[in-house]
C-alpha positions, 0 to 999 in steps of 0.5 A: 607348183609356186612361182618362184623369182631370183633376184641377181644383182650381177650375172653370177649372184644368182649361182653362188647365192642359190644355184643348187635351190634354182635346180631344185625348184625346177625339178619339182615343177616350179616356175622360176622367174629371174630378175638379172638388175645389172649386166655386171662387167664386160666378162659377166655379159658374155658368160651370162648369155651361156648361163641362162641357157643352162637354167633355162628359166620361165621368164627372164627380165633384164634391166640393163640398170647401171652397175657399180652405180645403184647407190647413186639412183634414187628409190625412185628410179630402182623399184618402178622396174623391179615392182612392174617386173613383180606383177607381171610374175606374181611370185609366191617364193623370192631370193634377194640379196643380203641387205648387209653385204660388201657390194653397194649395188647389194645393198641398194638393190635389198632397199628397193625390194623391200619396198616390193614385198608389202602385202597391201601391194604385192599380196602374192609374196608369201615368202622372202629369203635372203641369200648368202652370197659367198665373197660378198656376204662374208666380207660384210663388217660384223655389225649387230643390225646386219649379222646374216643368220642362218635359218633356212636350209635347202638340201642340194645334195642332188643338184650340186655337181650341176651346181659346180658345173654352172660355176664352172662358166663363170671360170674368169670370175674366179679367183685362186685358193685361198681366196673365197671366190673359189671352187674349193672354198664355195664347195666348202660352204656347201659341205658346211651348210649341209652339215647343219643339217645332216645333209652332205651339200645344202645352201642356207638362207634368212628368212624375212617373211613367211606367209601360210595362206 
């Protein structure tokens, strides 16, 4: 068993990043933990609180920190409740977001994590995998120092019409065909990612660290 934490930074982050891989982890027994950073809109709140039933997680821990303003906290206000969060859990595994993606609160959220991954202070980290989080990721400029690659993979084949029923919820979030927050486009990310693999259904994700103890 690993205990494993999610890192979201809106309500809905943690579904379209890693939706499929939350399902997979609880069916093979591990403890997963989610960090929800901000409340995201008025919308998001009022779905969140039917979201979480559905995941049903070991232990929830809601910082209630403002969004759209995290850019505009220092460090110092961001990694206190993320660190004390971090040693009340003690994860093993962690999904974070992309340190390069559209979203300034992403991006400020990434910094204040990395912080929380060092071995000296957080030896129980073995692992940090960054997400890719549809209409956030992609609408990333293509610089050399923030290109997501994709390395690591999990087979949701099993867990995706689950995953697609989550989604579901959040239907006031999402946004007509052809824009990619989208059903049909998220399915197609999926299907894309599984085929990398020989899988019908995977979500794909970079791995930063990896620790074999």
């Amino acid at each position: 068993m690993k205990r494993v934490c999610i890192i979201a930074v809106h309500p809905d982050d943690e579904t379209l990043g890693c939706g499929g891989t939350i399902l997979k982890h609880q069916e093979n027994g591990d403890e997963v933990h989610c960090i929800l950073i901000t409340q995201g809109n008025s919308e998001q709140t009022v779905i969140w609180e039917q979201v979480k039933k559905e995941y049903n997680f070991t232990s929830l821990h809601e910082l209630n920190l403002p969004e759209l303003d995290l850019m505009d906290l220092s460090l110092n206000k961001l990694i206190p409740p993320i660190s004390k969060a971090f040693n009340e859990i003690k994860p093993q595994v962690i999904y974070i977001p992309n340190r390069s993606d559209a979203h300034s609160d992403h991006k400020a959220v990434f910094a204040a994590v990395s912080s929380c991954t060092k071995a000296f202070r957080y030896p129980y980290v073995e692992q940090v995998l960054m997400m890719e989080v549809i209409s956030e990721t992609d609408f990333a400029l293509p610089l050399p120092e923030g290109v997501f690659i994709a390395n690591y993979y999990v087979d949701i084949t099993k867990q995706f019409e689950r995953k697609q029923q989550i989604l579901n919820i959040y239907e006031s979030e999402l946004l007509p065909y052809p824009q990619t927050r989208n059903l049909d486009t998220m399915k197609a990310l999926n299907r894309y990612r599984g085929s990398q693999i020989n899988a019908e259904y995977a979500e794909a994700f970079m791995s930063l660290k990896t620790i074999v103890r």
